[in-house]
N, C-alpha and C positions, 0 to 999 in steps of 0.2 A: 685935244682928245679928252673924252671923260668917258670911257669904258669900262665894261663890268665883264665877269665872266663867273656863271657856280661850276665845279668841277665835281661831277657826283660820279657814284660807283653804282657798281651791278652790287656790289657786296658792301658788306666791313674790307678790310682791309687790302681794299681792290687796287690800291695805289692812288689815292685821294691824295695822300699829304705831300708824297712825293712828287706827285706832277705839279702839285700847285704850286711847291717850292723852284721846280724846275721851269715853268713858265713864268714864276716872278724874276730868277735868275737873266732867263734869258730876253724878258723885257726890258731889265735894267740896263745890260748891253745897248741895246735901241737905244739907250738916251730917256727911256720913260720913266717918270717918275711915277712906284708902283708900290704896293702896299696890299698882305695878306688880310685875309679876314674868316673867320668861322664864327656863327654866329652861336652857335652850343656845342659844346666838346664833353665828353664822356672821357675822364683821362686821371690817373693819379700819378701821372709823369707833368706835374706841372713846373712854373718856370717865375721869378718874381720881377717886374718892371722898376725901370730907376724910382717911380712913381711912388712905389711900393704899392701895385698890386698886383692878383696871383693870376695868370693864363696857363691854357696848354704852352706844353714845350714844342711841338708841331709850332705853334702860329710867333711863338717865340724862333724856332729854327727857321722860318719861312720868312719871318722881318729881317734876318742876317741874311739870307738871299737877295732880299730888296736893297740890300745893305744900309739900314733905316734900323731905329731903335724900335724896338716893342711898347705896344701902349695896351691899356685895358681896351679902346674900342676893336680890338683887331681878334677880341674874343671877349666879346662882354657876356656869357652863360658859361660855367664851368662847372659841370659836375661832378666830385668825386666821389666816387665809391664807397660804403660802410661798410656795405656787406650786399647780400642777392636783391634785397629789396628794398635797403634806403640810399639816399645820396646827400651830402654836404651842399648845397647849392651856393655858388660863388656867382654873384653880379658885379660885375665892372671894376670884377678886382676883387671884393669882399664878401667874406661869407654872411650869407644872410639865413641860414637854417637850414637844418636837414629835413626831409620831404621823403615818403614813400615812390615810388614808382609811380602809383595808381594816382596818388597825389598831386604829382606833379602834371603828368597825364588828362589827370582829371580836369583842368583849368588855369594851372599856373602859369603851364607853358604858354599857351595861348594867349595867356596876359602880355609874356614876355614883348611878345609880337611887334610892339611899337618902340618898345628903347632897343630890338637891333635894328630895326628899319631907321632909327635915328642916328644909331652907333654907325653904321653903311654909310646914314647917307653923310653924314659929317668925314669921312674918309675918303666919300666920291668927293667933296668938296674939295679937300686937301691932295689930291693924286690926281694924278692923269688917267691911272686905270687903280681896279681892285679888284683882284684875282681871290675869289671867295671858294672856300673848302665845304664840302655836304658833310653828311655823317649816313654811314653804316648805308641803305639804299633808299631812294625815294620813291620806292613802289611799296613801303610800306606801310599796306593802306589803309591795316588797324589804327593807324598813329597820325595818318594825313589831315584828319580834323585841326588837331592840335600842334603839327609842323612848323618851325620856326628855323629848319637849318635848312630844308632842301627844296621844295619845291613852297613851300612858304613864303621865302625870301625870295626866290627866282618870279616868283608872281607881284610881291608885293614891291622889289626895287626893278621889275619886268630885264631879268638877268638873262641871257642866253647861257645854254647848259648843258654843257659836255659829260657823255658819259662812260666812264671808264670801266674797262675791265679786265680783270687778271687771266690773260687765259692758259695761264700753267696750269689753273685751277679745273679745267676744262670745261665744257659745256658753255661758252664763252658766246656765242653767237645765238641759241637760245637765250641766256641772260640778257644781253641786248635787248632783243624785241619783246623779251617779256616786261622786260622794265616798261621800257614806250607802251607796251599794251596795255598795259596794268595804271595808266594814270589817265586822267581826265582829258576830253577836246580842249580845254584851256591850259593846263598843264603840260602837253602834249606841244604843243603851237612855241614852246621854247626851249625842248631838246632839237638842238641840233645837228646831235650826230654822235658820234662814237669813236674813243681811245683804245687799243689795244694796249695791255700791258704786260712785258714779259715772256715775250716772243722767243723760243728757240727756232731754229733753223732755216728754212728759207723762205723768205715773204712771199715769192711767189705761188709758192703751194696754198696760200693762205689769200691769196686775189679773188681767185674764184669768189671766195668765200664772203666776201668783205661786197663782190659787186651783187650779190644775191642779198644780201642784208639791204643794201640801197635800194635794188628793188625792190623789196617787201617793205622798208621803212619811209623810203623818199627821202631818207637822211645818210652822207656820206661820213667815211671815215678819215678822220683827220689827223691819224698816221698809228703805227706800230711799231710802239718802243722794244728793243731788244731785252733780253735777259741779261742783268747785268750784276755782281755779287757786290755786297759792299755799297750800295747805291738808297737805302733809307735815310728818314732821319730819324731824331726822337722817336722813340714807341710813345702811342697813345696809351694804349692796354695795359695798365700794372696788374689788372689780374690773371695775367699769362705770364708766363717767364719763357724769354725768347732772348737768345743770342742771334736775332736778326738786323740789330742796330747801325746804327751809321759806321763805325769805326772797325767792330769788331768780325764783322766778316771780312775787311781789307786785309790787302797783303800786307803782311811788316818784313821787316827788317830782319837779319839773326841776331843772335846776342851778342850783344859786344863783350860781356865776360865769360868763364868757363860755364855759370850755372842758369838756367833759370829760375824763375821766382813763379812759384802757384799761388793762384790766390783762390780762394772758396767764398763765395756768397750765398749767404743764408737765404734761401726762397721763400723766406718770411710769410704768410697771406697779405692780402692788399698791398704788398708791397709798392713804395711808391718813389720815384726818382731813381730808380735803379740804373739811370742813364750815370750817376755818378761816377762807375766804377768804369766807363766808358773810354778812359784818360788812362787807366792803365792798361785796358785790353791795348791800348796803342803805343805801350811801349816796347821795342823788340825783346824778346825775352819772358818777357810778363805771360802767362796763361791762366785767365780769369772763367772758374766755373758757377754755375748756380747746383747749389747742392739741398739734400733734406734728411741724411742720414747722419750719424754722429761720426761715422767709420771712414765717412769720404773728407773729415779735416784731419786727419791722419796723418797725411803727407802734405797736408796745407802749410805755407812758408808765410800766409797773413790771411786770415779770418776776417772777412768784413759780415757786418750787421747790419743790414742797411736802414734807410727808413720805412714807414710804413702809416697807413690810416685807422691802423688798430693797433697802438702799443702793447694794450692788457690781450686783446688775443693773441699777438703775436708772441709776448714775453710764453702764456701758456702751450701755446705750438711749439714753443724750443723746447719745453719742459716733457709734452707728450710724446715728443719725436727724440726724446733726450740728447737733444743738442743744447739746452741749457746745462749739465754735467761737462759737458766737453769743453764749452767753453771756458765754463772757471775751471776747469783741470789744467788750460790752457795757458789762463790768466798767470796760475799759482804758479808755473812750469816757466814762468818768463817768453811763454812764447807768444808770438803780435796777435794782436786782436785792435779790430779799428769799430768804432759803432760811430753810426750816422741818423743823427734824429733820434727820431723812434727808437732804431739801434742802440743808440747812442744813452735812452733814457732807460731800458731794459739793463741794460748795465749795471743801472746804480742800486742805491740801497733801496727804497723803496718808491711807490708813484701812489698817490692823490689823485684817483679820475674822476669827478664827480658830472663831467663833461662829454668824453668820449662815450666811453666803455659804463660809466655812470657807477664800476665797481668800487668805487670809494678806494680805503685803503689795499692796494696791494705790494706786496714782498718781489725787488726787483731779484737780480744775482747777485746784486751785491759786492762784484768787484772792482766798481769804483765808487769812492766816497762823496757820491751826490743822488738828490733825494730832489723829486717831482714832482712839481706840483699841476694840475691843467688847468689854465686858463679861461675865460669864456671868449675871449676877445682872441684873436690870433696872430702871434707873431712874422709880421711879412716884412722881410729888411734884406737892403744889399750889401752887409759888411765887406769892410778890409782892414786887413792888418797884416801882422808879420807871425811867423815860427818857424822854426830851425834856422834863423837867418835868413830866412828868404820872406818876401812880400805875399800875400795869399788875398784874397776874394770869395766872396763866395753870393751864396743868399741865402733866410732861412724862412721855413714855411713849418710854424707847427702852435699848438695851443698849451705845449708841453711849458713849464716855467722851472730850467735845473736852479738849484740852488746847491755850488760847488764847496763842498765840506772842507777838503784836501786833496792830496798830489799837487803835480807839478802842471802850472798854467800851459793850456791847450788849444788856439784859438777861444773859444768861448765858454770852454770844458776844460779836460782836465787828461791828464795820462797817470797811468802809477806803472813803473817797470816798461813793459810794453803793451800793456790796454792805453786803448787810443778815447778818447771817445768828445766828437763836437756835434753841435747842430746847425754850420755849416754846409748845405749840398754843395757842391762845384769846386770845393777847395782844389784836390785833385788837378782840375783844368789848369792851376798853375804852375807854370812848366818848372821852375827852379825849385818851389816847395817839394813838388810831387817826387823829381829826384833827389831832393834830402831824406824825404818822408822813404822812399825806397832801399836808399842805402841803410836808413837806420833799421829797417826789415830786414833786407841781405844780411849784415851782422848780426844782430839774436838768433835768423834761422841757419846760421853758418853758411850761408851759398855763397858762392863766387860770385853773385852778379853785379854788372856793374851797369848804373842804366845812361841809355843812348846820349851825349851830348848837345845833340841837337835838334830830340823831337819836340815839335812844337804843336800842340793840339787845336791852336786856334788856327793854326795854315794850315791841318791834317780836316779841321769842318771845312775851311774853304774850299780844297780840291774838292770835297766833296760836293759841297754847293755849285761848282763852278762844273764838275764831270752833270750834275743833274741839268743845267742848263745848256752840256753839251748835245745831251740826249734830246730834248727838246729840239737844238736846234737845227741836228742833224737826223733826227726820225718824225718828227713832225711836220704836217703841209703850215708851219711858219706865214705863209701869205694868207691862205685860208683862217687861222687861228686868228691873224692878226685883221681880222677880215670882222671876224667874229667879237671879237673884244672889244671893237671901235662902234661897229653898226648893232649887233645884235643879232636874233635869231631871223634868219631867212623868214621872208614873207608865202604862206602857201602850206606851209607846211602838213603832208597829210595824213589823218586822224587814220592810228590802229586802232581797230576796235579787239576787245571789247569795250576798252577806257575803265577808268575806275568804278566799282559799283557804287550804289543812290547811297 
């Protein structure tokens, strides 16, 4: 078997990552040896490789479904965010420069064209199959010139290509055939067919529907996933703040002591890795918000800071929204504050951006005794060590360079009292650190809590990988799909017009 498959959406957020993840899941059951891919990700939820280099956390979540390590070819374009109109561009792991929109648009993408078709094809070589992720929709036909994740790649490694679509969002059955309408007779010749995603109530009411779409497209549907809470993974999108993630819409547990524990996360801008705080949303007890007001850490029991892709705008957002006041009132008051990265560097006394934000000298908060400097080169590493007694992990992605004056040694930072602060993302995920790191919370903020003994965050992503491949296996036409992934797109296939304009 040497099988491909692009999984594209009617939209963004249509259930692209999660399907993909759930038919990698449910391949590897088969016995296939199976391997994600996205050939450009738009994402400041990124994730770092043993290798040391940086991908989406998507194609990183979707390699733990294959249950296979992450490598850069499985996402060699990685853009992150600066702001509306520029992006950091990451190839095959390393940042090679920041780019305008229009810029990138204008030719570069374009260029990219040949190292993912070489990134693919060196993965088809290695796998039996390679279940590939689109971006945002491929009937976007301002940007099809220059196309490299959707119907670019399905033409250029001739990928057959499922298209998915959310239809909580409604209008789910037009999006379909407008998609198909909207692309070219070449284009067109390797859609072959259509996902439902996020179905409530009875499929049958939804038959009708689905054999009227065949008629009008000549392409059938290859099943209709249910609605189901808790079934994401990684966010791509850090410039949204959403409690939609993997963990944190699941059931938990009640508390195993009298009290619970709040926690408040700073909605920073660009906010990026926000999946860190992921690991406590799953412990029973824990109830972790994203906040933007000074008055909502009030009754916060730990203050996290998280990271971000603009330190100096970020530190000035705390300042305008005066949540920079709160926190050092917080700090002075001995009560928890934890900062992560960027967090982590807004802290300190002061930050050197001559890189980022290009601000030169600026004034951090000042309540921990370390000073900034940025880098041009970027930090991309998978540390381990230990604190509180327990063993911890992590990885860090930042061009930030702390230079630690004082307090007490902190994985790679420092704490004073109860400000926390490392550049570390994932520490958290480890289970013995995270409840020291808890209880030493519980005690400053007086609560009774006491956290769960037994939860384990890396078997709490499995069920969840393992419930996505159940979906797959049990709402999907599985013979069809696997029909698909081995041979390709049905021969005949026929052209909706209008197809794409000249």
């Amino acid at each position: 078997m040497n099988g491909g498959l692009l999984v594209a959406g009617t939209t963004s957020d249509a259930g692209k990552s999660v399907v993909t993840a759930g038919i990698c899941r449910w391949l590897v059951r088969q016995g296939v040896k199976v391997a994600p891919f996205k050939a450009q990700n738009m994402s400041l939820n990124s994730f770092v490789t043993r290798e040391g280099a940086e991908i989406g956390r998507a194609q990183a979540m979707q390699a733990q479904a294959c249950r296979i390590e992450p490598t850069a070819l499985m996402n060699p374009v990685l853009l992150k965010p600066g702001g509306e109109q520029s992006s950091q561009v990451v190839l095959l792991g390393k940042p090679v420069g920041e780019m305008s929109a229009r810029g990138y648009h204008g030719g570069r993408q374009q260029r990219l064209l040949g190292t993912v078709l070489d990134c693919l094809a060196e993965l088809r070589g290695a796998y039996d199959a390679v279940i590939c992720e689109g971006a945002g929709s491929p009937a976007e036909i301002n940007l099809r010139r220059t196309d490299i994740v959707n119907m670019g790649i399905a033409r250029g490694a001739r990928l057959p290509v499922l298209v998915v679509g959310d239809i909580d969002r409604g209008g789910v059955f037009a999006s379909f055939f407008g998609t198909v309408a909207l692309l070219s007779r070449e284009d067109q010749e390797l859609v072959a067919g259509f996902l439902v995603n996020k179905f409530r109530g009875d499929v049958s009411l939804l038959e009708p529907g689905l054999d009227m779409l065949r008629g009008l497209t000549g392409r059938p549907s290859y099943g209709v996933l249910p609605f189901r809470h808790g079934l994401g993974i990684d966010e791509e999108d850090g410039l949204r703040v959403s409690l939609r993630g993997t963990v944190r819409e699941s059931a938990t547990a009640p508390p195993v002591g009298e009290d619970v524990l709040r926690v408040a996360v700073c909605a920073v801008p660009l906010m990026s890795n926000f999946t860190d705080v992921d690991a406590l949303a799953a412990e029973p007890g824990v109830v972790v918000r994203f906040v933007d007001r000074p008055e909502e850490l009030a009754d916060a029991d730990l203050v996290v800071v998280p990271g971000t892709r603009g330190t100096v705008r970020a530190l000035e957002w705390l300042r305008e929204r005066g949540l920079a006041g709160a926190l050092v009132r917080r700090a002075a008051e001995g009560r928890p504050v934890l900062g992560i990265c960027g967090g982590f560097q807004v802290l300190g006394e002061h930050i050197e951006d001559d890189v980022e934000s290009r601000r030169g000298h600026v004034d951090g908060l000042g309540v921990l005794p370390v000073r900034v400097r940025f880098a041009r080169e970027k930090t991309l590493t998978r540390p381990v060590g230990e604190a509180l007694g327990e063993p911890v992990e992590g990885y860090e992605i930042h061009h930030g360079v702390a230079h630690v004056l004082g307090g007490e040694p902190f994985l790679d930072g420092c704490r004073v009292g109860q400000t926390w602060g490392t550049h570390w993302h994932g520490s958290l995920e480890s289970d013995g650190f995270r409840r020291a790191f808890l209880r030493e919370v519980a005690a400053a903020a007086g609560r009774r809590f006491v956290p769960a003994p037994d939860t384990s965050f890396a078997a709490l992503r499995e069920e969840q990988l393992d419930r996505l491949g159940d979906l797959i296996e049990q709402h999907a036409d599985t013979d069809a799909l696997w029909r698909l992934i081995e041979s390709g797109a049905p021969q005949g296939l026929p052209f909706i017009p209008p197809g794409a304009p000249a």
